[in-house]
N, C-alpha and C positions, 0 to 999 in steps of 0.2 A: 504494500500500500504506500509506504514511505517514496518508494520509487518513482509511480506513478505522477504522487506529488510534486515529485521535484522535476518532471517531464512536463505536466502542464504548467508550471512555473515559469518555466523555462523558457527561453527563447532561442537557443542555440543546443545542439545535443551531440556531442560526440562520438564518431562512433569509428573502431579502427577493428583490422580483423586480429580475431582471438586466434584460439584454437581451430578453427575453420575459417575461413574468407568471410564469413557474410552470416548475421542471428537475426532473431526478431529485434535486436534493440534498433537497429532502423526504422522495421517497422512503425512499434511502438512509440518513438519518436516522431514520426510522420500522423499518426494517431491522434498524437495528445499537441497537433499544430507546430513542434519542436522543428526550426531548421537542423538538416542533418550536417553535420561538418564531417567528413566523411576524408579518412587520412587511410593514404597508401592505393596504391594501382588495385592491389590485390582485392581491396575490399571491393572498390568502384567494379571491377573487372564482372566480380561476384553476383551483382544484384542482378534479381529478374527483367525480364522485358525492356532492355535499356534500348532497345531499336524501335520498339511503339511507346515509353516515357521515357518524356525529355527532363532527366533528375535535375540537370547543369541549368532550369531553370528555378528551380528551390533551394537545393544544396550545395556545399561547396565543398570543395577539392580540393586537398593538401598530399602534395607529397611528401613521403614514408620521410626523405631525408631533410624535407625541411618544416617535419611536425614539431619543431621544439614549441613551447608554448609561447613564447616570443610572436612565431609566426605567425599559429594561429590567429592570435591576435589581431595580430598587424593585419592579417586580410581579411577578417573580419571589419577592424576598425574602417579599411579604405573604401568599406561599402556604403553607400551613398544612401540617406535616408529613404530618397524614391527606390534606389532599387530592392531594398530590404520589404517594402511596401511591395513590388512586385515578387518579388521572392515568397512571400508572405500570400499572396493572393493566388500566384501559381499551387502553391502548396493545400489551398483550401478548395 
C-alpha cells in the first residue's frame, strides 16, 4: 500500500532493469499517472508494443552510463514546463 502511495505522489518514477529487463513497476507507474524515467537500453529494448506506443512521448530515457543521479536530474530539470504538460497529457 505504502508503494502505491508514493506512485500517485509522484510525478517522476524510476524504473531500470533488475533481475530481468523489464517488471510491472513501469506499468504500475504508468497506472498511478507517474512519468516513467526509464534508464538503460536494456530496459527500453524490453517493453511491449514499442512499434504501435510511442513511450519517447511520456517517458524519458537515460543511458545505463550516464544514470548517475546528477543526470537524471539535469534532464529532467531541462524539461520545459509545456513539455512536461504534454508529456503528462500523452501519458493520460
Amino acid at each position: 500500500v505504502a508503494f502505491a502511495d508514493d506512485l500517485l505522489q509522484s510525478q517522476f518514477c524510476l524504473h531500470t532493469a533488475g533481475d530481468s529487463p523489464t517488471s510491472r513497476r513501469f506499468f504500475d507507474a504508468v497506472a498511478a499517472g507517474c512519468l516513467p524515467v526509464v534508464v538503460g537500453e536494456l530496459a527500453w529494448q524490453a517493453l511491449p508494443f514499442r512499434r504501435s506506443l510511442r513511450y519517447e512521448e511520456f517517458a524519458f530515457f537515460v543511458d545505463e552510463e550516464d544514470a548517475d543521479r546528477a543526470a537524471v536530474f539535469e534532464s529532467i530539470r531541462r524539461t520545459s514546463a509545456d513539455e512536461l504538460r504534454q508529456r503528462f497529457s500523452a501519458l493520460l
